[in-house]
N, C-alpha and C positions, 0 to 999 in steps of 0.2 A: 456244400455239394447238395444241391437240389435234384432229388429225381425220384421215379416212380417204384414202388415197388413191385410193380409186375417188371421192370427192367434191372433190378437187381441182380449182381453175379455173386456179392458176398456181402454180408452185414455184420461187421467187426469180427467175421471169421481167423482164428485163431489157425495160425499157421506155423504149426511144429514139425512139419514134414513135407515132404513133396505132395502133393494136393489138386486137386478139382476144384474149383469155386462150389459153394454149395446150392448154387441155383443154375441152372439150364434153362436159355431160352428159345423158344419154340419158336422157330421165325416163319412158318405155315411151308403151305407146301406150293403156293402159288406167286407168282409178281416178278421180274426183272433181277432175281439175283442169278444172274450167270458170271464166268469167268473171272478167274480169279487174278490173272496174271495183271492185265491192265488198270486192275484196281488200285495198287501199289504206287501209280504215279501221280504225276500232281494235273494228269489231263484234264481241264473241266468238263469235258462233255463225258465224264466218267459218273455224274450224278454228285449229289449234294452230302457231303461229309458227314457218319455220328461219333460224335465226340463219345469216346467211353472214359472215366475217369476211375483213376486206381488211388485211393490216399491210404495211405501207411495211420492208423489210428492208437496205436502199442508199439513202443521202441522196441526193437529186434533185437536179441542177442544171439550170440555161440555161431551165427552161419557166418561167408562169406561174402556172399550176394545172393539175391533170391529174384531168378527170372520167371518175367509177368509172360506168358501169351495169350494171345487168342488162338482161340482151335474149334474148328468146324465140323462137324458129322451128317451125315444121312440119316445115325440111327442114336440114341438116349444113352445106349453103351458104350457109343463114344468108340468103337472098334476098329476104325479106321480115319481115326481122329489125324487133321490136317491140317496144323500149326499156319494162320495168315498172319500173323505181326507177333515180336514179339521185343521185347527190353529187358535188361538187366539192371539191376539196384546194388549196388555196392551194400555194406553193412552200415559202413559209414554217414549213409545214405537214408536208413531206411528208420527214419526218428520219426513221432507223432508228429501228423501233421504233412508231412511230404506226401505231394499230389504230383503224377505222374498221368498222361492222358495216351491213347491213342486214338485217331481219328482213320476210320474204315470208312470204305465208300459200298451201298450197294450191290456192285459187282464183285467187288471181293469176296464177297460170301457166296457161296454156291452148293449150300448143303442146307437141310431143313434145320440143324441145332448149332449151337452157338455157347460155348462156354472159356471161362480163364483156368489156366493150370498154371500154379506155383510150383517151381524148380526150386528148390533148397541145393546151395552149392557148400560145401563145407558141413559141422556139424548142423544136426539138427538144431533149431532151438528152440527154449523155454516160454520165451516171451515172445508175444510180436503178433499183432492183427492187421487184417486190411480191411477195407468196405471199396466194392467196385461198382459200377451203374454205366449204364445209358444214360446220360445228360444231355438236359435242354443245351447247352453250353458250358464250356471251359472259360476259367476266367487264366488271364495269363500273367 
């Protein structure tokens, strides 16, 4: 995974509990992010797709599955945070190494901040990291 670390969400962040990414990104307060709904589809004329890439870097124990989203705010508090994509990981699933993507457009965003939040389904667990980014590309 190649990417910037101003576009970082987590850097081998240890995920024992439900969770924030531990970076937030500032996406300003200016440019073409409006509406969220139309973002969702595969329109072209919706703008040019970012790849964000999530890889499991620590095998996972004790949870069930541990859901990735994206979630959007106005404000750093995150107060009226607004889930746009999100996935779910089995346990089974979630071995070193397993890379999981989602690809947002633009319009889907329509708030100034931009962060990941890990659901823990089942018990908490002991073991288990992620690294997530903004990537030049996914390889598939």
């Amino acid at each position: 995974m190649i990417h910037s670390k101003q576009l970082t969400f987590s850097d081998q962040q240890a995920i024992t509990a439900t969770a924030a990414s531990t970076n937030i990104l500032d996406l300003g307060t200016t440019g073409t992010v409006v509406g969220a709904s139309a973002a969702l589809t595969s329109d072209p004329g919706n703008g040019t797709a970012v790849p964000i890439n999530v890889q499991v870097t620590q095998n996972f124990n004790n949870l069930t599955s541990l859901k990735v989203a994206i979630e959007v705010d106005d404000n750093t508090g995150f107060s009226s945070a607004r889930e746009i994509l999100a996935q779910t990981i089995p346990l089974a699933e979630l071995k070193a190494g397993k890379q999981t993507s989602f690809h947002i457009l633009p319009k889907g965003v329509n708030e100034r901040y931009m962060r990941l939040r890990y659901t823990v389904t089942g018990t908490n667990p002991s073991a288990g990291k992620i690294s997530a980014a903004i990537v030049a590309g996914v390889q598939s």
